[in-house]
C-alpha positions as CSV (number, residue, x, y, z in Angstrom):
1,X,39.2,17.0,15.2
2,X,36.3,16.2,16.9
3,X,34.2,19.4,18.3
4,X,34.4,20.7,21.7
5,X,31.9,19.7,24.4
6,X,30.2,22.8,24.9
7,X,30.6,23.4,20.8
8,X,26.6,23.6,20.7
9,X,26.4,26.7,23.4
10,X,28.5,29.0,20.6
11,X,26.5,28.0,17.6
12,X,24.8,30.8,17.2
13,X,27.5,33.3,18.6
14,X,29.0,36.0,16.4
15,X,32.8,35.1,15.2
16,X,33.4,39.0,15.5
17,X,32.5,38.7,19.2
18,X,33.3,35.0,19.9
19,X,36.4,33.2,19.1
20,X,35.2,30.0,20.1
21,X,31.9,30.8,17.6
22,X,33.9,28.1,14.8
23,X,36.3,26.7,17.3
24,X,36.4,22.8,17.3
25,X,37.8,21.4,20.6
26,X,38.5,17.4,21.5
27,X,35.0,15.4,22.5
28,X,34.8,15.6,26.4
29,X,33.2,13.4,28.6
30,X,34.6,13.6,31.8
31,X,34.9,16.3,34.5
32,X,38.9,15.7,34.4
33,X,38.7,16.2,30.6
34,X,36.2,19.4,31.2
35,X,38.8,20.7,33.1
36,X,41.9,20.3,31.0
37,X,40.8,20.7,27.1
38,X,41.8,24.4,27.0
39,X,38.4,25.7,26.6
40,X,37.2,28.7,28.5
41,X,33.6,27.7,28.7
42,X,34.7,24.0,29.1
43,X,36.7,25.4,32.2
44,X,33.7,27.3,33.7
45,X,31.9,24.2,33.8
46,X,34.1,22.4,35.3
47,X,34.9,25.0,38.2
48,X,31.3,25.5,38.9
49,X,30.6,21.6,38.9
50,X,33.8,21.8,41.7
51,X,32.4,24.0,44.0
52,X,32.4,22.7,47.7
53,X,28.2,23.1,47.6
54,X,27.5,21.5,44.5
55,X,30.3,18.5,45.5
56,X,28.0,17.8,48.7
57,X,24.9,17.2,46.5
58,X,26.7,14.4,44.7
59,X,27.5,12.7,47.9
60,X,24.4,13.7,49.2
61,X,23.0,10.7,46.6
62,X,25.7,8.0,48.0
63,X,28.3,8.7,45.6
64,X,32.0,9.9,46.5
65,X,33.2,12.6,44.7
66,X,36.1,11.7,42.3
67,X,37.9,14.2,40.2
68,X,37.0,12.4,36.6
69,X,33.0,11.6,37.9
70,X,31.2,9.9,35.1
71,X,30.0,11.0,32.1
72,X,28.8,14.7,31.7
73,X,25.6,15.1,29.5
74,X,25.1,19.1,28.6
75,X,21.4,20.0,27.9
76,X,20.7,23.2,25.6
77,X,18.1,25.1,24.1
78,X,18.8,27.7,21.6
79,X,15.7,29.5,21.9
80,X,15.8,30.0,25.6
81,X,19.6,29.6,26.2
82,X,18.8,27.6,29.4
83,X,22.0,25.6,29.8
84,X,21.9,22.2,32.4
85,X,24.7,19.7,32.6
86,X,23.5,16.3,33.8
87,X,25.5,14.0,35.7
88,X,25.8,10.7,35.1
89,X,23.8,8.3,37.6
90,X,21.6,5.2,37.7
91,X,19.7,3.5,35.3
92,X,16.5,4.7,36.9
93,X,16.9,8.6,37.0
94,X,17.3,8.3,40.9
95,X,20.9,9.4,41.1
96,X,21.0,11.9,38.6
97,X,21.7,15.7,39.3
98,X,21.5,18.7,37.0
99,X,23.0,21.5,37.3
100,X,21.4,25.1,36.1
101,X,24.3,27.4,34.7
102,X,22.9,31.1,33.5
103,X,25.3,34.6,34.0
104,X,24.5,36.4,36.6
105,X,21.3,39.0,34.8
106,X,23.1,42.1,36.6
107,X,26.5,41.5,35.4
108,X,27.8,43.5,32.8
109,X,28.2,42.0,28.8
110,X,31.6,39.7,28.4
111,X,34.0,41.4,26.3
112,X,34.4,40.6,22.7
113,X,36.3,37.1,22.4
114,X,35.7,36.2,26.2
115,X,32.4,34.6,25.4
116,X,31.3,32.1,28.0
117,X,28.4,30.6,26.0
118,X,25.8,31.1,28.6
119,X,22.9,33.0,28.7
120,X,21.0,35.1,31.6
121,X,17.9,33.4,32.8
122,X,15.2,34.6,34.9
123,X,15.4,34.4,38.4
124,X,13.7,31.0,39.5
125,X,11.9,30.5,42.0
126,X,9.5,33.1,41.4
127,X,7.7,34.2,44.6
128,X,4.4,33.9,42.9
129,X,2.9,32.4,39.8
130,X,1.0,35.3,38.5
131,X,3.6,37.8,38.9
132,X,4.2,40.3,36.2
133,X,7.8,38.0,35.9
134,X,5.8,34.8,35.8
135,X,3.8,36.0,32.9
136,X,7.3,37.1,31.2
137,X,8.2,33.2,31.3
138,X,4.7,32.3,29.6
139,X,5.5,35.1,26.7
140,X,9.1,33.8,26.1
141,X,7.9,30.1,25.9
142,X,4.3,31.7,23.2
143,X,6.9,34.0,21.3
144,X,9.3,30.7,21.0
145,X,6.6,28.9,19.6
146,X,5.3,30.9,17.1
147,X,8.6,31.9,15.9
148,X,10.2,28.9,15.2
149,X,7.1,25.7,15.8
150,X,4.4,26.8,14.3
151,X,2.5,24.8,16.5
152,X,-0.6,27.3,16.4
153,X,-1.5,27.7,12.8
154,X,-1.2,32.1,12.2
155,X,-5.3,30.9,10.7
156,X,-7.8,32.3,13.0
157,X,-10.0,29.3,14.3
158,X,-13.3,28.7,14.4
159,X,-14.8,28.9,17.9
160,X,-16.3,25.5,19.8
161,X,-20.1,25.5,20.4
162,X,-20.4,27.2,23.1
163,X,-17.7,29.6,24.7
164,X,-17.6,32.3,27.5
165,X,-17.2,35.7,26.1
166,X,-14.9,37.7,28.8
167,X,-15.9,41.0,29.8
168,X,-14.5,43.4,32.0
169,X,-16.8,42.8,35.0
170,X,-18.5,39.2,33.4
171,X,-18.7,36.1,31.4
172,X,-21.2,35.6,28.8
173,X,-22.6,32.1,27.3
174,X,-22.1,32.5,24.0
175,X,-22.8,30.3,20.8
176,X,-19.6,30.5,19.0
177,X,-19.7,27.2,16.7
178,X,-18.7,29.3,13.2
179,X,-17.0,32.2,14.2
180,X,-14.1,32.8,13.6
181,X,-11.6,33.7,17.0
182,X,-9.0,33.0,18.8
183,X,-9.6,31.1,22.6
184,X,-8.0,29.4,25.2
185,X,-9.2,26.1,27.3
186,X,-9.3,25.1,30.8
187,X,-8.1,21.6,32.7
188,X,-8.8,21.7,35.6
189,X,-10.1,19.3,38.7
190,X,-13.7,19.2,39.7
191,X,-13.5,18.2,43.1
192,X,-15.9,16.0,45.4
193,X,-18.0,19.1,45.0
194,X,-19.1,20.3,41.2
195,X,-18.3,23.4,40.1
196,X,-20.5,26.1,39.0
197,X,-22.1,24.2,36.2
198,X,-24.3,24.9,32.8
199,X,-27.7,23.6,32.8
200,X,-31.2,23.2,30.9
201,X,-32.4,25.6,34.0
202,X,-29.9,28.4,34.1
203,X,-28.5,28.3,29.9
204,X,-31.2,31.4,29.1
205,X,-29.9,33.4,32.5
206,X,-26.1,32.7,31.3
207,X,-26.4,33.5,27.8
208,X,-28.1,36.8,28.7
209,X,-26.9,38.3,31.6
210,X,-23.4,36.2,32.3
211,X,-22.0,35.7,35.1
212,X,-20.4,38.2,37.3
213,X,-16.7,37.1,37.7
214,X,-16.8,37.6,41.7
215,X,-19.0,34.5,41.6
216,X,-16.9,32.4,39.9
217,X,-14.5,30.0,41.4
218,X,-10.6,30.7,41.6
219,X,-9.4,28.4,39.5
220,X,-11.8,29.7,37.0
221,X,-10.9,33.4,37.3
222,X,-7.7,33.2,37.3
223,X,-7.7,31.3,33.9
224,X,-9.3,34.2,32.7
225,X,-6.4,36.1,34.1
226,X,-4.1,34.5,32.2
227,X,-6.3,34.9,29.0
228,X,-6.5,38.2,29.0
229,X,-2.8,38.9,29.8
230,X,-1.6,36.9,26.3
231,X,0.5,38.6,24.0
232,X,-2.4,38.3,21.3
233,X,-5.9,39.8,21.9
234,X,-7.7,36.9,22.8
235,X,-11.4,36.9,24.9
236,X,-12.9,34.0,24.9
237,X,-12.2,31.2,27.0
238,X,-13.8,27.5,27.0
239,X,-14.8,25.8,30.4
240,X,-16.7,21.9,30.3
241,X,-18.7,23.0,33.3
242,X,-19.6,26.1,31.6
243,X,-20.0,25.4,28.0
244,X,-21.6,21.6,27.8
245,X,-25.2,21.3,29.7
246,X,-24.3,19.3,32.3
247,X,-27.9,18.0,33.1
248,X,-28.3,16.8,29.5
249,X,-26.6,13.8,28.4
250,X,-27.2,14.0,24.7
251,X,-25.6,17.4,25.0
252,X,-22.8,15.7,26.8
253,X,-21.8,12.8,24.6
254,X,-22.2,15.1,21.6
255,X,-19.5,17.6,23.1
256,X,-17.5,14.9,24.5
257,X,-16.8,13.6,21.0
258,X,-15.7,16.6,20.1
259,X,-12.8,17.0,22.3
260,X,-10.4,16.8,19.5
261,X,-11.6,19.9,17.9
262,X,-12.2,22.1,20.9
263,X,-8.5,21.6,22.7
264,X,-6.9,20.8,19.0
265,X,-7.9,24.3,18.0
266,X,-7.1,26.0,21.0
267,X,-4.5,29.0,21.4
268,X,-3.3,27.7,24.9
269,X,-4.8,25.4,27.6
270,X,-4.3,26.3,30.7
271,X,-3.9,23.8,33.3
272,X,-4.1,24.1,36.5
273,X,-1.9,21.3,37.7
274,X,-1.7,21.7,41.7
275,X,-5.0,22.5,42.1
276,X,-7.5,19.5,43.6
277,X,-10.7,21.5,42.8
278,X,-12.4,24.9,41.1
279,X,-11.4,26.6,44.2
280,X,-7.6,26.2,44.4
281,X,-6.6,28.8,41.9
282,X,-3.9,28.6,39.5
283,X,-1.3,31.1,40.8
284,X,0.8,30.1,43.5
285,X,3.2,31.3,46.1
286,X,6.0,28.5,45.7
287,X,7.6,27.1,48.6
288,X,10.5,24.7,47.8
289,X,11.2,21.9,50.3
290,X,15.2,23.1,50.6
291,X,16.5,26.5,49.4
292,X,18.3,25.9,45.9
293,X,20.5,28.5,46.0
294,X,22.9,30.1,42.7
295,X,26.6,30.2,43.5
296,X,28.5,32.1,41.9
297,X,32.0,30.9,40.3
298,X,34.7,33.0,41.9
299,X,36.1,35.5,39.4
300,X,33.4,35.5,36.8
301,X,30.3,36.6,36.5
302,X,28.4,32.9,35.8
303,X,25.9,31.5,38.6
304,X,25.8,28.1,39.0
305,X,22.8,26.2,40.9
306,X,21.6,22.7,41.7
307,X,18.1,21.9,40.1
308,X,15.0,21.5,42.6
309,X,13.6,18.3,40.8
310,X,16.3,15.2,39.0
311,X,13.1,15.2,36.3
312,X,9.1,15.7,36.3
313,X,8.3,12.1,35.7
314,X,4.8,12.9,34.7
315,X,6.1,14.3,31.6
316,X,8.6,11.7,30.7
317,X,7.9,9.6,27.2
318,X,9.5,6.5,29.5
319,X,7.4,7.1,32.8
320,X,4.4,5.8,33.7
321,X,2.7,8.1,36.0
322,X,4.0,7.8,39.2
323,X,1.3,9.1,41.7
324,X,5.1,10.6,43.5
325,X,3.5,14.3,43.7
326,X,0.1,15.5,45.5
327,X,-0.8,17.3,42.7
328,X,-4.2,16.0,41.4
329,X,-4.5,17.1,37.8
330,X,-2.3,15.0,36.0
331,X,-3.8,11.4,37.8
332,X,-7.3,12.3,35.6
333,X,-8.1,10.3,32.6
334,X,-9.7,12.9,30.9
335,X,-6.7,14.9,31.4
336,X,-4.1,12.9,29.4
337,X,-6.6,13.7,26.1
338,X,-6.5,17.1,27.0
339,X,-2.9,17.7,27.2
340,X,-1.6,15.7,23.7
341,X,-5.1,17.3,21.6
342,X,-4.2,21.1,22.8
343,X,-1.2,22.8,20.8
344,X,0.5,24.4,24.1
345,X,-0.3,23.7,27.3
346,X,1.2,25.8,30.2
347,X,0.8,24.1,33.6
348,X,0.7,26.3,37.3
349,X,2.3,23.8,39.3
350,X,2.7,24.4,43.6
351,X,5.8,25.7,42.8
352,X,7.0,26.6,39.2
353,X,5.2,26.9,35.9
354,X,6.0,24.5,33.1
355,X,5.5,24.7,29.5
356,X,4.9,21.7,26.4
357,X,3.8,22.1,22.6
358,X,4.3,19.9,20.2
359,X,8.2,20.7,19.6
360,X,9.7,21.6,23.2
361,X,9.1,21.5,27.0
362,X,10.3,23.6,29.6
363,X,10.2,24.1,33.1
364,X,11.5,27.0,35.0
365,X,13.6,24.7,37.1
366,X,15.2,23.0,34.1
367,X,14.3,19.3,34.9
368,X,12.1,19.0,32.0
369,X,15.0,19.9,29.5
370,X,17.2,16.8,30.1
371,X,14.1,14.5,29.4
372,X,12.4,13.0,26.2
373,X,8.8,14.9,26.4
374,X,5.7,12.9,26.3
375,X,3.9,15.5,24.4
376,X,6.1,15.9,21.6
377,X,6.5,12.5,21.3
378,X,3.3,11.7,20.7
379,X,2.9,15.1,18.1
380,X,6.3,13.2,16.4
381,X,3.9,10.0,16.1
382,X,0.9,11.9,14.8
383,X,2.7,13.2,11.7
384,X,2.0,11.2,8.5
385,X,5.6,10.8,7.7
386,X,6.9,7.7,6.0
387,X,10.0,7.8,8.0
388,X,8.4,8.5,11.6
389,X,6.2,5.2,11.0
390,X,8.4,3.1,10.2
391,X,10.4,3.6,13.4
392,X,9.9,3.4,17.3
393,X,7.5,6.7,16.5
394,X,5.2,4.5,14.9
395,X,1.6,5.3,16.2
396,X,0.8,1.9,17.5
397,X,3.8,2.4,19.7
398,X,2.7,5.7,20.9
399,X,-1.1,4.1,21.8
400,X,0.6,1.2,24.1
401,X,2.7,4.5,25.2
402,X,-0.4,6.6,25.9
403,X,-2.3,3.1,27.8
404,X,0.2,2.4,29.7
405,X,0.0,6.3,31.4
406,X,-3.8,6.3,30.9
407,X,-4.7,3.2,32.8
408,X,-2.8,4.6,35.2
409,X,-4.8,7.6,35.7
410,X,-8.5,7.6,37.5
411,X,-12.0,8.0,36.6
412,X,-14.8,9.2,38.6
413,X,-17.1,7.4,36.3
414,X,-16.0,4.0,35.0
415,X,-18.1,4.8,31.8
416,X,-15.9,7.1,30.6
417,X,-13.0,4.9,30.2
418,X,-13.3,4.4,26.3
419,X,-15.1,7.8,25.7
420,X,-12.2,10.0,27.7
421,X,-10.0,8.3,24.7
422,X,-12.2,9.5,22.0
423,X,-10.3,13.0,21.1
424,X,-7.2,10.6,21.1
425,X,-8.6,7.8,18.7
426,X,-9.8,10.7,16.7
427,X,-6.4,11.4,16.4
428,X,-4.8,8.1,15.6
429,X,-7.6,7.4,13.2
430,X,-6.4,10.3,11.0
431,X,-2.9,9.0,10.7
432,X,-4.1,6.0,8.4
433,X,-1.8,4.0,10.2
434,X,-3.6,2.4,12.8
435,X,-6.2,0.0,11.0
436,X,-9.7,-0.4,12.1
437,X,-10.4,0.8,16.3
438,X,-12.2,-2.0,18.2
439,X,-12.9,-1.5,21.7
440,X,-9.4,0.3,22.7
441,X,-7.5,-1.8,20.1
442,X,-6.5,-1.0,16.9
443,X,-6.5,-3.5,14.2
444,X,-2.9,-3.5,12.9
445,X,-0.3,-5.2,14.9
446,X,-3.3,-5.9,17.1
447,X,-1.2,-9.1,18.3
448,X,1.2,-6.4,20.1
449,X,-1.9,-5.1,22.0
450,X,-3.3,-8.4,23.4
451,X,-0.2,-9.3,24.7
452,X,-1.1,-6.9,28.3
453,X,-1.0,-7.9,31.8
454,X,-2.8,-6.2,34.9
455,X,-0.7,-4.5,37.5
456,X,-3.2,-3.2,40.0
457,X,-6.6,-3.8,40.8
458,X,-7.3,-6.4,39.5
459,X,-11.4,-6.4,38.7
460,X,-13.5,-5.8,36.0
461,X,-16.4,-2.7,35.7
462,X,-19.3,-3.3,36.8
463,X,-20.9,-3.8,33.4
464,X,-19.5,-5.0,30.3
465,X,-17.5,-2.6,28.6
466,X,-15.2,-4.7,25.9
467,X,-14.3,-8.4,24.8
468,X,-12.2,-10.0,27.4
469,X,-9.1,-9.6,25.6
470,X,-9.0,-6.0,25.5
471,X,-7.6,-3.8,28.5
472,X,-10.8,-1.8,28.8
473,X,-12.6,-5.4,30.2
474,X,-10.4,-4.7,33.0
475,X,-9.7,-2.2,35.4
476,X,-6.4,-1.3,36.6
477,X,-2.8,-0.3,35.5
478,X,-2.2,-2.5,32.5
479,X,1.3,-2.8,31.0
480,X,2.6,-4.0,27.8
481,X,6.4,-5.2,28.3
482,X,8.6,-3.6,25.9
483,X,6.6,-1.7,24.1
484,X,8.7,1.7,23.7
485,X,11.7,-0.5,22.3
486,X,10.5,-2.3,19.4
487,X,10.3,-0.8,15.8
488,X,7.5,-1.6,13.2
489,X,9.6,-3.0,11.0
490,X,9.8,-6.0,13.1
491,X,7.4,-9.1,13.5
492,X,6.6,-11.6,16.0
493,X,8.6,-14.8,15.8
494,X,7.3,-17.6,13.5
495,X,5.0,-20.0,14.8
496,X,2.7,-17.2,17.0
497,X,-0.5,-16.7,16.9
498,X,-2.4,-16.2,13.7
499,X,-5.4,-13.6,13.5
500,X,-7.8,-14.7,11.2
501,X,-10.7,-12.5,12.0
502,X,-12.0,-9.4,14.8
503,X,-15.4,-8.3,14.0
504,X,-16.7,-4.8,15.8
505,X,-18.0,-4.9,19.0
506,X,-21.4,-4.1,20.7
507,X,-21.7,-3.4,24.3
508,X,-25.0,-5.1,24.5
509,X,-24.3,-7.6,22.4
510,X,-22.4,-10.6,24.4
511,X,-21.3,-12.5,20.8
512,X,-19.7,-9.4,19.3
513,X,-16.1,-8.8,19.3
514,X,-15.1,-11.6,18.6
515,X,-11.2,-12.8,17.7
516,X,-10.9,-15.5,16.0
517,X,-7.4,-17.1,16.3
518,X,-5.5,-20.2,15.6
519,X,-2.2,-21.4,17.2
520,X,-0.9,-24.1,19.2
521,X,-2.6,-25.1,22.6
522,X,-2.2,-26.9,25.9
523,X,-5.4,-28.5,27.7
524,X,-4.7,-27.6,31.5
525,X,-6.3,-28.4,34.6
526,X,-6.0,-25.4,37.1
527,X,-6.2,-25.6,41.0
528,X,-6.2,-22.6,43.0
529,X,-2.6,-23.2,44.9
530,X,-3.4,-19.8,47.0
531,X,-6.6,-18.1,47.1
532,X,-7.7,-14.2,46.4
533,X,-7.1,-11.7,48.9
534,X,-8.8,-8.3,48.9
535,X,-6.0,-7.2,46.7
536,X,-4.3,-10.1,45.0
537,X,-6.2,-12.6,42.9
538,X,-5.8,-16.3,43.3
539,X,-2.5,-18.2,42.5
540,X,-3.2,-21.7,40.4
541,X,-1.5,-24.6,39.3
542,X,-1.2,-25.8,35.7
543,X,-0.9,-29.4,35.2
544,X,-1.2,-31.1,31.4
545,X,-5.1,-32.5,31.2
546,X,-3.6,-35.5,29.1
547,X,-0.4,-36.4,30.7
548,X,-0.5,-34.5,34.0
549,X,3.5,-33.8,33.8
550,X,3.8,-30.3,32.7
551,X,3.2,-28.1,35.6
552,X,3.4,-24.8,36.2
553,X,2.3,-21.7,38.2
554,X,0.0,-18.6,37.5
555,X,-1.9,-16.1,38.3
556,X,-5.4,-15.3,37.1
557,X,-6.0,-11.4,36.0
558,X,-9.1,-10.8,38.7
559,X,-10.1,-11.5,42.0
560,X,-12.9,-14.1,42.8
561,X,-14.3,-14.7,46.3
562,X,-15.0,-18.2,44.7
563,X,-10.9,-19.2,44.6
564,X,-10.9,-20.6,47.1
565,X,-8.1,-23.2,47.9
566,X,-8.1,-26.5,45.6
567,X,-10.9,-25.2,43.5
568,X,-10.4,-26.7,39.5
569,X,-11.7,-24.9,36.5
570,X,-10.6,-25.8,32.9
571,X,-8.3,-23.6,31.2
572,X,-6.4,-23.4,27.7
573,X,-3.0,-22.2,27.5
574,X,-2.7,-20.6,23.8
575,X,0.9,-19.8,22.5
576,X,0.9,-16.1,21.5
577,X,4.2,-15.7,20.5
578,X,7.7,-13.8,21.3
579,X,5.8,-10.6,20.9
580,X,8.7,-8.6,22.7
581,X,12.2,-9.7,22.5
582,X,13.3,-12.1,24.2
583,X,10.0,-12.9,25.8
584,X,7.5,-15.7,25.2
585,X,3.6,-14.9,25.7
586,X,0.8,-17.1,26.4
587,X,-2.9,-16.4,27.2
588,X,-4.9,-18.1,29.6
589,X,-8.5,-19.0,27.9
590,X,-11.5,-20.5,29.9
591,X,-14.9,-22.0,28.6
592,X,-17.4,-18.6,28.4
593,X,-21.2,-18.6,29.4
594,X,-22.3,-19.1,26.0
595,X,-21.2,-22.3,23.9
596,X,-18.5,-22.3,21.9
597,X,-16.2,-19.2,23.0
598,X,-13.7,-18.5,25.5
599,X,-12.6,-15.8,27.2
600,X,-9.4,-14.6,28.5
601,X,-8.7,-15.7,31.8
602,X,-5.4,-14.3,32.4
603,X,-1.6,-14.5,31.2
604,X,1.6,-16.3,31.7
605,X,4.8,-14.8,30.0
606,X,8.6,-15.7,31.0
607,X,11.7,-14.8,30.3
608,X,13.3,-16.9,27.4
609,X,17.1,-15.5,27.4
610,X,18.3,-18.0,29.7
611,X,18.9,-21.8,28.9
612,X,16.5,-23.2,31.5
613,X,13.4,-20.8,30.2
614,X,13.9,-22.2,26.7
615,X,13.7,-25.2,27.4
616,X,10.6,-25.0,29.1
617,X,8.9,-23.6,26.4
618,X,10.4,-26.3,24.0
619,X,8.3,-28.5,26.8
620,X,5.7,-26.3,26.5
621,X,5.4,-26.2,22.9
622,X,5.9,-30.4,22.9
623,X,3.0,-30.7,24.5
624,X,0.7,-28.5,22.0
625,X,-1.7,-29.0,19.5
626,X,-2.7,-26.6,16.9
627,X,-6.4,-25.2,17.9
628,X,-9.0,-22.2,16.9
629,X,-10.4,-20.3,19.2
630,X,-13.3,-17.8,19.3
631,X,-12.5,-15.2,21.8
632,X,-14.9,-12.8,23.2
């Protein structure tokens, strides 16, 4: 017999006080089938998911209530005993509703064999972020960690280069590369205006006399807050404005490249999520857009209570960030490296605090729970197990993964695009998995990589910053199709694109970086059909050089003032393959500025499922000739 739906909530019970501790019950999937299996914790479900108020929030979304609604999904984690049934709803998140159910915290213990399964949470929202109860959430989800992650090695570190030593009144510069201690990092936003900053001037003041805390910003002192408040004595803290000399740019790139190390060996980094510069604090006093209020089920003693958020999309392994939420930390480049090098992160939202390491996430409103974490995800990928790379957690598959958010995210300089990655590649580099790193691509299953296409923007830096076929020529959201859904055991299609050579590129060098492929090509003769706007570039028309019958339409990746309408340019149409299933890839080449080599001058991909779409790339194909190409 099958076990019972809510089997998982009485795993770790006590047969002595639980009779449902080794009970096995029929599989239930439905609210009618919650309702009726005989289970007493099955049954509490059910009548909590019945309740007039949480019935409205289902047709709230468009729905009408029916008595067997969809398919239940019941989220658990042992360690916290935060229990969250998901209802069923689209295939984009957007009508999906979860459902906190805890026992009320002042209600006496169930008596022995009455066990409901469900635990008593704190009280959520908190009415301010750096309460003593907000900092009993941050030493539930620390003790969890250590206890059963290891995510923090027991190994006292060695401290970064430079660190501020916390005093009672102060903050000391201190040089700290070789000691050994424990200490906790900063993300944070700048802000139009830089913060109190480490220079060649003011290093001697700052290592000897420190800086009194009154004159540091918010954001800055209240980090230090939360430092000294951990369960472990910890008193050193390090800050980028306060620990690299800003005004010093061999300084800088020598600590930038060292990112890895610094957040990788931190104890926690402390993020402060909702605030847009040094002077917006992490602690909060949240105020939710509508009251989420617990009801309780009549004639028990369990509370149940609609979630504030469906899910925290910046947080998803499947989401891209979405820009949905005002708060600025998570839209920063440098951010993303931040968050996946650091152990544990714990992030002071507007409203809530939220938690990741490399094993769990957690929010206090429970959204994160019914989601696949990004940051664990990418941890998964990092390990050096056989098994891990040979499936969708293959590290390749986690970089298109980690792209796809980055180039997303903005920059204040352009610059820093590769160099905000470094901590990353570091980290990818180390798995031995990867292959040789050229310009933001890695060398193995490089075809994978080059199949990308622009979203946004649609322009390229002002100065030359990689070969045309990488994404970091471009600026802009860049996506990569399927790229979560395909395993490395798999292979492009026959007949695709063969690499026979990359060499390493130089940013002043305009010949280096150069891929050398061969695979079948189409001549073309491109007229602009519809010309760039100030936010879509030009539309052309492909037509066969030879035999003028194959035509078809595309889109270059930038936007030139020089499209205008019927303007021709040569172009080569190379077939790069089926990269992702079902879809067929080619890349748009055009003569470059120095003899000989080409350049990417955008895409054209289609949908080869249906009968019509193969048979245009049959046509495609039948019009090909097999070519080399020298791509820079």
């Amino acid at each position: 017999m099958a076990k019972c739906f809510c089997n998982r909530l009485h795993a770790e019970c006590d047969p002595r006080g639980c009779d449902r501790a080794q009970a096995e019950y029929p599989q239930t999937t439905t609210l009618e089938q919650l309702s009726t299996n005989g289970c007493l914790t099955c049954s509490l479900l059910a009548h909590g998911l019945k309740l007039p108020e949480i019935q409205r929030v289902w047709q709230q979304v468009g729905g009408v209530w029916q008595p067997d609604e969809g398919k239940l999904r019941l989220e658990w984690t042992p360690t916290t005993g935060r229990t969250i049934i998901r209802t069923a709803g689209s295939w984009d998140g957007a009508y999906w509703r979860h459902f906190n159910f805890s026992l009320d915290p002042d209600a006496p213990k169930s008596e022995a064999g009455k066990c409901p399964g469900l635990s008593r949470q704190p009280k959520h929202p908190l009415t301010y972020t750096g309460s003593p109860d907000a900092f009993g959430w941050l030493h539930r989800w620390l003790q969890d960690c250590d206890d059963n992650h290891g995510c923090v090695p027991m190994e006292v570190p060695t401290l970064p280069e430079r660190v501020l030593a916390i005093h009672s009144d102060r903050v000391v510069v201190e040089a700290g590369a070789g000691r050994p201690a424990f200490y906790t990092t900063l993300s944070h936003c700048w802000g139009a205006e830089s913060p109190l900053m480490l220079t060649t001037s003011n290093r001697t003041e700052l290592a000897s006399f420190g800086l009194p805390l009154s004159l540091l910003p918010q954001t800055y002192r209240d980090a230090i807050t939360i430092t000294t408040q951990l369960p472990r004595d910890v008193r050193y803290i390090w800050i980028d404005s306060l620990c690299i000399l800003q005004d010093d740019m061999e300084d800088w790139r020598t600590e930038a490249l060292k990112m890895s190390s610094v957040y990788g060996k931190s104890y926690l980094n402390i993020a402060a999520k909702h605030a847009a510069n040094a002077h917006g604090g992490c602690f909060a006093y949240p105020k939710e857009e509508r009251p989420h209020k617990a009801f309780r089920i009549p004639a028990t003693n369990v509370l149940v209570r609609e979630a504030p958020r469906p899910d925290h999309h910046d947080f998803g392994v499947h989401h891209q960030n979405t820009m949905q939420h005002p708060d600025p930390l998570l839209q920063r480049c440098w951010v993303l490296q931040e968050r996946l090098l650091a152990p544990r992160v714990v992030y002071y939202d507007s409203d809530e605090m939220l938690w990741e390491c490399k094993q769990r996430h957690d929010c206090q409103c429970g959204a994160m729970v019914t989601m696949a974490g990004f940051k664990d995800y990418w941890a998964s990928a990092m390990s050096t197990g056989e098994r891990i790379h040979m499936g969708k957690e293959h590290p390749i598959t986690a970089w298109l993964k980690v792209l796809h958010k980055y180039t997303a995210m903005q920059l204040t300089f352009e610059t820093d695009r590769l160099i905000a990655l470094e901590g990353i590649v570091q980290q990818m580099r180390a798995t031995g998995s990867a292959g040789d790193y050229i310009a933001g691509m890695w060398t193995h299953r490089l075809e994978r990589q080059i199949a990308w296409y622009l979203q946004d923007t649609f322009q390229a830096p002002a100065s030359r910053m990689a070969p045309s076929w990488s994404w970091a020529s471009k600026r802009g959201s860049v996506f990569f199709g399927d790229a979560g859904n395909f395993t490395m055991t798999e292979a492009p299609k026959s007949g695709a694109a063969q690499i026979e050579s990359v060499t390493a590129f130089e940013a002043d060098d305009p010949v280096s970086g150069v891929l050398r492929v061969r695979s079948k090509a189409v001549a073309m003769t491109a007229t602009v059909t519809h010309p760039s706007s100030s936010e879509v570039p030009a539309t052309y028309q492909l037509k066969d050089s030879q035999s003028g019958q194959l035509v078809l339409n595309v889109r270059s990746d930038l936007i030139d003032e020089d499209d205008i309408l019927g303007r021709e340019r040569p172009l080569e149409m190379l077939w790069w393959g089926q990269i992702w299933v079902g879809w067929a890839y080619f890349l748009l080449l055009q003569p470059a500025s120095m003899s000989g080599f080409h350049e990417r001058f955008g895409q054209y991909s289609f949908d080869v499922a249906q009968t019509d779409q193969k048979s245009r790339l049959a046509t495609i194909l039948g019009h090909s000739e097999e070519r080399t190409y020298d791509i820079i």
